[in-house]
N, C-alpha and C positions, 0 to 999 in steps of 0.2 A: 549568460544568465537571463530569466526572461523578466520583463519588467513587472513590478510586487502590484498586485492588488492593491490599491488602498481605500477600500470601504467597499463592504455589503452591497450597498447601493450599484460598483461597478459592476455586477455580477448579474447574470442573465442564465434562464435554463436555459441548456442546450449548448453554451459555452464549452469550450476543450482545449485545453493544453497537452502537447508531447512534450517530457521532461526526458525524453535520455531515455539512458539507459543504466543497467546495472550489473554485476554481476558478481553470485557469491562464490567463493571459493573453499573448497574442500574442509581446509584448514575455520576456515571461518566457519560452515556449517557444522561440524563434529563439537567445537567448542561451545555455538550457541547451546546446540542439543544439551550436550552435559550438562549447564547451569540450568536449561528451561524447559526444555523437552527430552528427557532422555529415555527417547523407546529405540529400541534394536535397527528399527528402520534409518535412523538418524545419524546412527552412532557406528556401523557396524559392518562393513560393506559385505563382509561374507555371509554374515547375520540376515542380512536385509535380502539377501538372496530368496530366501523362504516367506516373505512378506507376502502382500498382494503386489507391491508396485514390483517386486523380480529386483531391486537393486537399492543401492544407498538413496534418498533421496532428502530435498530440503524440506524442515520443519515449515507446516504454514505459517504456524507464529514467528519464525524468524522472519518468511516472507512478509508476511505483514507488517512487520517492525523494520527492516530493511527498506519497502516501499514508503513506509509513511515518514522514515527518516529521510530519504530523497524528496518526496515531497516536500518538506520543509526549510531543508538544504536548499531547494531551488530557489526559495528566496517569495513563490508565488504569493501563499497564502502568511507569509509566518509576522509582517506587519501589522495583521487585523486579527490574528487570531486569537481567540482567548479560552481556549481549551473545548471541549466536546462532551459530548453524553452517552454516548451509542456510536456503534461499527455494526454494521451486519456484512455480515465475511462468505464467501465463499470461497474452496479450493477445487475449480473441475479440472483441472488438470495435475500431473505432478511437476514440483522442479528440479533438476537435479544437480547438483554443486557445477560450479563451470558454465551454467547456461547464461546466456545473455537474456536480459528481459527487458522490455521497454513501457516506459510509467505513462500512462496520461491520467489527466483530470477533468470529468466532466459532472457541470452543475447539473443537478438532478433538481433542484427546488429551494426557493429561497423564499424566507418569511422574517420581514421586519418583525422587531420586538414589539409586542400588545399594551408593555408596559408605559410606550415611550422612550425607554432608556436607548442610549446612542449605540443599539446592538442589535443583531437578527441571528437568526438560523439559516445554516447552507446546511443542503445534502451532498455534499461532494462524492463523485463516485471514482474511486481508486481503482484503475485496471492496471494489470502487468500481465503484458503476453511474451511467450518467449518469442525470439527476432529469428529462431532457423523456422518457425513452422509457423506462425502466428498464433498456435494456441494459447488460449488465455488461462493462465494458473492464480490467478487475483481476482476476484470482481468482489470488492467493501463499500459500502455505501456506508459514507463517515457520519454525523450530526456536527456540525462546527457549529460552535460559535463566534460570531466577529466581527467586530469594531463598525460602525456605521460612519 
């Protein structure tokens, strides 16, 4: 586990953590789809044939929700944190059930609170590349908020 952030303050642009790794499986993609995303691509592997991506592949909102739950799990930010406002998401690559992807975290920009209050803003930037090619199927830049 890597050791928890404990204030704003510790944090610096340009900072990064590799958190692992992850990987979703077949069975866990098809079920997210159905509850949250159920387009043909997600759901249908014969279906998804006729797609653009040519095959099954993983929902980005699962990815995205899967990565940011490992981010949490890790233990890094989840001391200071006190919820967020904004994600800007990107998906340039696809992912496809069974890949392995690996998470890091880098501070993109921090701003103590204007108010005074014992809190600031971090940009944390969420990547997940897959581990057979390096291509990155993730890049989120979060808005955190978190404990000073």
């Amino acid at each position: 586990m890597i050791p928890p952030i404990r204030s704003l303050d510790d944090l610096a642009p340009g900072q990064s953590w590799d958190l692992g790794t992850l990987t979703l499986s077949l069975e866990e993609v098809v079920e997210f789809a159905s509850r949250y995303d159920p387009q043909y691509f997600h759901l249908d592997a014969e279906e998804a044939k006729r797609s653009i991506f040519g095959e099954l592949v993983v929902s980005g909102l699962h990815t995205l929700s899967a990565v940011f739950g490992h981010i949490m799990r890790s233990g890094l930010i989840s001391e200071i944190s006190i919820g967020g406002n904004q994600i800007d998401t990107r998906w340039p690559a696809p992912l496809r059930p069974g890949e392995e992807i690996a998470i890091r975290v880098t501070v993109d920009e921090i701003r103590p609170s204007r108010s005074g209050r014992p809190l600031g803003i971090a940009k944390l930037r969420h990547t997940a590349r897959r581990v057979k090619d390096g291509v990155v199927v993730l890049d989120a830049v979060g808005t955190h908020f978190l404990r000073r």
